[in-house]
C-alpha positions in Angstrom: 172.7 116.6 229.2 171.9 114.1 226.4 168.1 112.7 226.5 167.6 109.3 224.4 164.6 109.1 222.1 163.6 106.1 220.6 162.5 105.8 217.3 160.0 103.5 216.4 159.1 102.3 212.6 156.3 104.5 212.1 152.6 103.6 210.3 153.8 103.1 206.0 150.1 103.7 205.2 147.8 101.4 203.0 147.0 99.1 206.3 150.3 97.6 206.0 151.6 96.3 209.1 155.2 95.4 208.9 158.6 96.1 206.9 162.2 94.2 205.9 164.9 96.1 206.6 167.0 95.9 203.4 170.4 98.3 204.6 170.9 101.0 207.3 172.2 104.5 206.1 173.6 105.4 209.4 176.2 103.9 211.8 175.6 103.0 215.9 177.8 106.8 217.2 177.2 108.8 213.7 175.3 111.8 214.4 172.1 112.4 212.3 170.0 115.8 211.7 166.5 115.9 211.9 164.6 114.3 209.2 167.9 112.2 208.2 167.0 109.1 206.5 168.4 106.1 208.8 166.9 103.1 207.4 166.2 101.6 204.0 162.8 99.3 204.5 160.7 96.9 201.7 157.3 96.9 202.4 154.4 95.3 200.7 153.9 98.3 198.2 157.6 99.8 197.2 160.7 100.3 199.0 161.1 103.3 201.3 164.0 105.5 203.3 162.2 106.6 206.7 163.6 110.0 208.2 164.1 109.8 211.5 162.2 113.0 213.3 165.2 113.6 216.1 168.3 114.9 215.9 171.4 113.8 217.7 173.7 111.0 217.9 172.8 106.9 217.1 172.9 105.0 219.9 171.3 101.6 219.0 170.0 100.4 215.7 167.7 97.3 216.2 167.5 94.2 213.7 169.8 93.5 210.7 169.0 93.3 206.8 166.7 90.9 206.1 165.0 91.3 209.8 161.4 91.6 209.5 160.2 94.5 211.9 156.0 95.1 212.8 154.7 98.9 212.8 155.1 100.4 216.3 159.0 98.1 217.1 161.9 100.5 217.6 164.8 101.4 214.8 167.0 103.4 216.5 167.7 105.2 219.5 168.7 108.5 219.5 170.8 111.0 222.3 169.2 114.3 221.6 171.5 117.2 222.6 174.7 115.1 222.8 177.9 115.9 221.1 180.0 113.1 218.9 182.0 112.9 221.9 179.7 112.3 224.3 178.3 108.8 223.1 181.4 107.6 221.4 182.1 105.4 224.1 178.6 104.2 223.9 178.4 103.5 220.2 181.2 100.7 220.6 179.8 99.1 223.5 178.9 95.5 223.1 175.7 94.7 221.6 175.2 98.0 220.3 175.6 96.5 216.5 172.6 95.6 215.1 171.1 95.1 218.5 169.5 96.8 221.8 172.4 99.0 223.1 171.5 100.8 226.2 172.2 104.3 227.2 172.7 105.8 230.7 170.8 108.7 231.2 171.3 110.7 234.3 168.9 113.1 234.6 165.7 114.5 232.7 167.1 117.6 231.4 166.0 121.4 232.6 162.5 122.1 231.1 162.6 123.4 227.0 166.1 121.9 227.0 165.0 118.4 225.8 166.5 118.1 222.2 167.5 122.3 221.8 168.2 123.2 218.2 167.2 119.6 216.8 163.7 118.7 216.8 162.4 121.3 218.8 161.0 123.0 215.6 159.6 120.0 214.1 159.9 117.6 211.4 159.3 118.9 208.3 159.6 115.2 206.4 156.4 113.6 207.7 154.8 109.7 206.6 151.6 108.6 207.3 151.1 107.9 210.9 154.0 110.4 212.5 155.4 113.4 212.2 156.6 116.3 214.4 155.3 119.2 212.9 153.0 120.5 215.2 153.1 118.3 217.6 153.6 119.2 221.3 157.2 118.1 222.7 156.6 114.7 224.8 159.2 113.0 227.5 160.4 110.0 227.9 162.4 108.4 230.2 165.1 105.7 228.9 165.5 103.0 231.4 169.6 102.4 232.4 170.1 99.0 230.5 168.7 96.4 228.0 167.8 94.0 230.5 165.2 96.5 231.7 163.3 96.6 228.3 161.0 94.6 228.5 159.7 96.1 231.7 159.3 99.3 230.0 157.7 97.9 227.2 155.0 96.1 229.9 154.7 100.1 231.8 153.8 101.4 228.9 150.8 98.8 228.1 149.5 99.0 231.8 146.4 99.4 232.9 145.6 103.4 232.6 145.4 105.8 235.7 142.8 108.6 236.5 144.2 112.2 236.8 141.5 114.9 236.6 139.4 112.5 234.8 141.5 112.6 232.0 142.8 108.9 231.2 146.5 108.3 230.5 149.1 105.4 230.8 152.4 106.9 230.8 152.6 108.9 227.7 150.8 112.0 226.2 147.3 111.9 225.2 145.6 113.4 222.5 145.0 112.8 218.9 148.6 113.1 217.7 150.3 110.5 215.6 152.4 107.9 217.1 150.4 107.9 220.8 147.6 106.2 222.5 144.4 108.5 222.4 142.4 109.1 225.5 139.2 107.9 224.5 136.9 108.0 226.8 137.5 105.4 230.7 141.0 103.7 228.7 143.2 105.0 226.4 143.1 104.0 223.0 146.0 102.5 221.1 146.0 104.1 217.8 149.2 106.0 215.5 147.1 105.6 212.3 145.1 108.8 211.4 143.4 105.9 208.5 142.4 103.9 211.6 140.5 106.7 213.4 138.9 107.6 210.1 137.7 104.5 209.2 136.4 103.9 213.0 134.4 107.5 212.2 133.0 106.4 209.2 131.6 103.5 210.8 130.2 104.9 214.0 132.3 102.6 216.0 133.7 102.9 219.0 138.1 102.2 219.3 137.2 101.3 223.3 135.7 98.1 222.1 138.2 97.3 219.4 141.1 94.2 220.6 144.6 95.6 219.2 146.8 93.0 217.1 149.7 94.9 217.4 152.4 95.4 219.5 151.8 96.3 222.9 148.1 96.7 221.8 148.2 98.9 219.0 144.8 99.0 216.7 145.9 98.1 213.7 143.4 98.9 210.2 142.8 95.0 209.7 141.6 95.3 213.3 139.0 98.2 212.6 137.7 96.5 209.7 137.4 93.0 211.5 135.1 95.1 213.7 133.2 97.1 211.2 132.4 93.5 209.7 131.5 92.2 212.6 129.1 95.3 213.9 127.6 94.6 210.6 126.4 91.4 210.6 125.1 92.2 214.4 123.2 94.8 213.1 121.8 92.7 210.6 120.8 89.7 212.7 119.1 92.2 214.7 117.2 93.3 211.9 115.8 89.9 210.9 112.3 89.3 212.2 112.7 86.2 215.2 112.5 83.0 213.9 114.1 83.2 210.1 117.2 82.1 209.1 119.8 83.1 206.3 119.3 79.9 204.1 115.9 79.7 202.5 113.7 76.2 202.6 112.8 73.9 200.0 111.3 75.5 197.0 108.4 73.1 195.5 109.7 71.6 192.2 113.5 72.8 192.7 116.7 70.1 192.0 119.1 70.1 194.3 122.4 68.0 192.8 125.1 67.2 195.2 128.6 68.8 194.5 130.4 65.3 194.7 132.5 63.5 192.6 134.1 65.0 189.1 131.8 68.2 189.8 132.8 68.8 193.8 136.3 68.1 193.2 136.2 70.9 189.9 134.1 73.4 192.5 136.9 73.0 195.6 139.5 74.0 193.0 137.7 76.3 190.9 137.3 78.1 194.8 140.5 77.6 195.8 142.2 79.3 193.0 140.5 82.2 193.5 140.5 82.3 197.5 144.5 81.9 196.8 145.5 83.4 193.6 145.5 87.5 193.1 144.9 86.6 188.7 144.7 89.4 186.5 143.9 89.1 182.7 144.8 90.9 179.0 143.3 90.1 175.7 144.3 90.8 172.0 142.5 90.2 168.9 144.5 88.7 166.2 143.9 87.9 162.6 144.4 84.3 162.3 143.7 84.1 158.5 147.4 82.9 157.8 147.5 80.3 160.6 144.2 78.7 159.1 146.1 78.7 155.7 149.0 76.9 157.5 147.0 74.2 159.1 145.3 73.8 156.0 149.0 73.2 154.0 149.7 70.7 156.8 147.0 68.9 156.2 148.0 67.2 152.9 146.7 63.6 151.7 148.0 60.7 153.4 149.7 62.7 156.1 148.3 62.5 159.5 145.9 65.2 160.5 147.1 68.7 162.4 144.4 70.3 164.2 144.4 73.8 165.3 144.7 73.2 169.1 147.7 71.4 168.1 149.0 74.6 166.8 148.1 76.5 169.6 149.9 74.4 172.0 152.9 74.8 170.1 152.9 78.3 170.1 152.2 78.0 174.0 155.4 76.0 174.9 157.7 78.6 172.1 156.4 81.9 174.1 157.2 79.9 177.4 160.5 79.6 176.3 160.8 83.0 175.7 158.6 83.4 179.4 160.0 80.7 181.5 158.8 83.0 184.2 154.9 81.8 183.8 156.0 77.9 183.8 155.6 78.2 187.3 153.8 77.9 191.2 153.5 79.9 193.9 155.1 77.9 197.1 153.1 79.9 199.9 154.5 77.6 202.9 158.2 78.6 202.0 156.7 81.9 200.5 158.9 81.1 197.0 158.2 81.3 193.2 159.2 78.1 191.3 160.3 78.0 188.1 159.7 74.6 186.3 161.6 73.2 183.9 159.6 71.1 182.2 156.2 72.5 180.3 153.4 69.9 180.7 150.7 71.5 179.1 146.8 71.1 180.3 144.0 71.6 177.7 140.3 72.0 178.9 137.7 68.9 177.6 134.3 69.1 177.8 133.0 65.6 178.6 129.6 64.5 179.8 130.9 63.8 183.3 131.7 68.0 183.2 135.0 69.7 182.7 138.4 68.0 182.9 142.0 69.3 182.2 144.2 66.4 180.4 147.9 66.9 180.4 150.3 66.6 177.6 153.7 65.6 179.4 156.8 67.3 178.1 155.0 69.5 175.7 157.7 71.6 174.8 160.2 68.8 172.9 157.3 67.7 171.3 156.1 68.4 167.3 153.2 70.0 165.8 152.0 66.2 165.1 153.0 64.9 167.8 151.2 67.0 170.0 147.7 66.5 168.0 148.3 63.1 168.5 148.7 63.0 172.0 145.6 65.7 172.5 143.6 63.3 170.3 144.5 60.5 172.1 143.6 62.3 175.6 140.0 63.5 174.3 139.4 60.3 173.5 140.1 59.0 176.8 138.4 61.9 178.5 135.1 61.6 176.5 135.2 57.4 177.7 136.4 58.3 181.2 139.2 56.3 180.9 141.9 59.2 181.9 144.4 58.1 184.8 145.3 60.4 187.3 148.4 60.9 186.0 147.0 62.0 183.0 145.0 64.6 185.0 147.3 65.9 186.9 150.8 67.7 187.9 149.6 70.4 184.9 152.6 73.7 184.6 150.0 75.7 181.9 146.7 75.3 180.6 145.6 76.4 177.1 141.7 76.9 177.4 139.8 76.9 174.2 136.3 77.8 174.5 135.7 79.2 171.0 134.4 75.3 170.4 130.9 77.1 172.4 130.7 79.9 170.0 131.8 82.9 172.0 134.5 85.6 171.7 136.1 85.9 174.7 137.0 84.8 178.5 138.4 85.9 182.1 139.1 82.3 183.3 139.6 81.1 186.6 143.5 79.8 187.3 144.1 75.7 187.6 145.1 76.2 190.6 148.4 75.9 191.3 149.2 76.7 187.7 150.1 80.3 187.3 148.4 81.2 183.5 146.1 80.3 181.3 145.8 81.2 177.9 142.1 81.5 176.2 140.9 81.0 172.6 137.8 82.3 171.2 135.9 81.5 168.6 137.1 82.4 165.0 134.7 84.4 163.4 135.1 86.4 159.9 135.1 90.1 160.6 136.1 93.8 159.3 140.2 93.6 159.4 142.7 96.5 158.1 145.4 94.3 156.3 147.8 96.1 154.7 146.5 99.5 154.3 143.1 98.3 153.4 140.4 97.3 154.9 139.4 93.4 154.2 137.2 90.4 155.8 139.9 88.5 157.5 139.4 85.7 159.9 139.7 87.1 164.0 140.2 85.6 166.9 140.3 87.0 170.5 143.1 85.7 173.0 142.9 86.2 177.0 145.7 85.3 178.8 144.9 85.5 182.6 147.9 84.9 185.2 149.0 85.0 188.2 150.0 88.7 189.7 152.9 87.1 192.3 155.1 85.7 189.4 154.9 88.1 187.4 154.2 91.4 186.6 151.9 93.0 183.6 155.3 93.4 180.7 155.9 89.9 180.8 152.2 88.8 181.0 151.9 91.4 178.0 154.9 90.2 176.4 154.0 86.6 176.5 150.7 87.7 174.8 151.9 89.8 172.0 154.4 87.2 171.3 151.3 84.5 171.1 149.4 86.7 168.5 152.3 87.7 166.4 152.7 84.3 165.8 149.0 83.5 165.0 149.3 86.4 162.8 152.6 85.2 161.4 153.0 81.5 162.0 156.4 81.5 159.8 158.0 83.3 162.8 157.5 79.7 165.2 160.6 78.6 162.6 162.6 81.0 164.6 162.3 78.5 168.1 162.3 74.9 165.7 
């Protein structure tokens, strides 16, 4: 006699808590061996195929591609012990696509008959959280029919019973993956072995810990809510009565008010990096040639090129070749959007503090035009006559703080922008230029950017391509 297991997407490790389900390798009636894989999931970290530990015939698979499913919801159901025959009836029934199909089971089988020759020696292909290597053989009674579900699911999350003072709720206790743990008066809902080892480490006890998950289940952001919280009890009991965290007036100290220019620079200074996972590479390059450059630009009569100018048109030709960072992140619809237009953002430093005017359209602009137009904006910035248009709706900042005499940055994202590039200062230093060793004219780049649009070949791409062509400006002819 068949026995239906059901197979529930198991703990993926890393404290992540759910999966997509990209494709399903097996079909509702195909019959799959122990430690088969049956489903292809996306998580967080990679993509992964998760073996199923029973063997037998596919009764139900539940959710479709694209369906997102949380740690502890069934995949599949499996009849252990049946024959092809036996369920094919069953595997065509309706809603049994992609659904909840339900399998009648008459009886609990004879004892040590439960899943013969399948799983009964263990499963060999184990992830973090489950496994059956080891582990003794547990029951479980399939109710007749869908509709009946969800009063299983509510048994199984009952209040626990008492029998020979050991507490249980339905299931096997014990410390084995993928079932509550009798801790204690309750049982404990735990499947992560990470969970239970961080709890250890901690001293802390899972009996007073709230589960997120389904039907309970202690989930790791749960355990380390709790350590945080037993901390700063332990802390506040520490404190002698009657002092506080935040310190009184020191004689003699300034306090100035984060308002105006300066609050609105902290809020998104802190924003940005509450919301933006940024990482950051830097090259040095030898920008002897691009000095020599501006310096041929600059002829009598003509109107003045300045180096920033430069700068920014290198910028907008790498974008071109990295429309990928001429972006924001959209974290209501959970998209990445591509702009098409490049309107370039260039830190000033006025009295009133920092600002970030924005050249519109920078990428069908010229060399002269844009040190026009970044003329024109300093200007207005150092008067505080900017608009805010002119401060605003930036795709890309170019950052150069080399103007304070240092050598290099990690800057903090304009938030939403998704990169920055940095310029330091351009200092006359040890260089080997071709085949020998000469004083040539350095200058460090950073490029920071966001880590969602993006990953570190075309962040390092975009960077190489910026200092081959401050190495090499005759190679911006190439985008012209």
């Amino acid at each position: 006699m068949a026995v239906v297991r059901e197979f529930t997407l198991p703990d993926l490790g890393e404290g992540l808590t759910e999966a997509v389900i990209v494709q399903w390798l097996v079909e509702v009636g195909e019959v799959v061996a122990v430690d088969q894989p049956v489903v292809e999931v996306e998580t967080a970290k990679a993509m992964v195929e998760v073996p199923c530990p029973y063997g037998g015939v596919v009764t139900a698979r539940f959710g479709a591609a694209g369906t997102e499913v949380p740690v502890g919801a069934p995949l599949v159901t499996v009849a252990v012990g049946a024959a092809p025959e036996d369920s094919a009836g069953r595997g065509s029934a309706p809603g049994s696509a992609n659904g909840s199909a339900s399998v009648t089971v008459p009886a609990d089988p004879a004892p040590g008959a439960e899943g013969a020759g399948t799983d009964a020696a263990g499963s060999g292909n184990v992830l973090v959280g489950y496994g059956t290597s080891g582990v003794a053989a547990r029951r479980r009674r399939i109710l007749p029919s869908a509709a009946e579900a969800p009063a299983r699911r509510s048994a199984t999350s009952a209040p626990p019973t008492t029998t020979n003072g050991t507490a249980t709720n339905g299931t096997a206790t014990g410390d084995a993956p993928g079932t509550a743990v009798a801790d204690g008066p309750r049982t404990v809902a735990v499947i992560s072995p990470l969970v239970r080892r961080i709890a250890r480490e901690h001293d802390l006890d899972l009996r007073e810990v709230r589960g997120s998950g389904r039907d309970g289940l202690i989930l790791r952001t749960d355990v380390e809510s709790a350590v945080r919280a037993l901390g700063e009890r332990q802390s506040a009991a520490a404190r002698p009565a009657g002092t506080t965290d935040a310190a009184g007036p020191v004689p003699g100290e300034e306090r100035i008010p984060l308002k105006g220019l300066r609050g609105a620079a902290a809020e998104k200074f802190s924003r940005s990096r509450r919301e933006i996972p940024d990482a950051t590479c830097w090259v040095d390059a030898d920008a002897t040639d691009l000095l020599a450059t501006r310096r041929a630009m600059n002829v009598p009569g003509a109107p003045k090129v300045s180096l920033l100018a430069l700068l920014a048109r290198i910028c907008t030709a790498a974008l071109a070749r990295y429309p990928e960072l001429n972006a924001t992140v959209d974290t209501t619809a959970q998209e990445i959007v591509r702009l098409p237009a490049v309107h370039l953002g260039f830190a000033a430093q006025t009295d009133r503090g920092l600002v970030v005017p924005v050249v519109r359209d920078a990428q069908g602009r010229t060399v002269e035009q844009l040190s026009a137009e970044i003329a024109r904006l300093t200007d207005a910035a150092r008067a505080g006559k900017l608009s805010p248009a002119e401060l605003s709706r930036g795709t890309f900042t170019l950052n150069n703080y080399g103007v304070f005499g240092v050598d290099g940055s990690t800057p903090i994202l304009n938030h939403p922008e998704a990169a920055m590039l940095g310029v330091g200062r351009i200092a006359a230093k040890p260089w080997v230029h071709e085949g020998e060793l000469a004083v040539r004219e350095v200058v460090q780049l950073s490029f920071t950017f966001d880590h969602r649009v993006c990953d570190g070949g075309i962040a390092g791409g975009f960077l190489r391509y910026v200092a081959d062509c401050v190495e090499q400006p005759a190679l911006l002819l190439r985008s012209l």
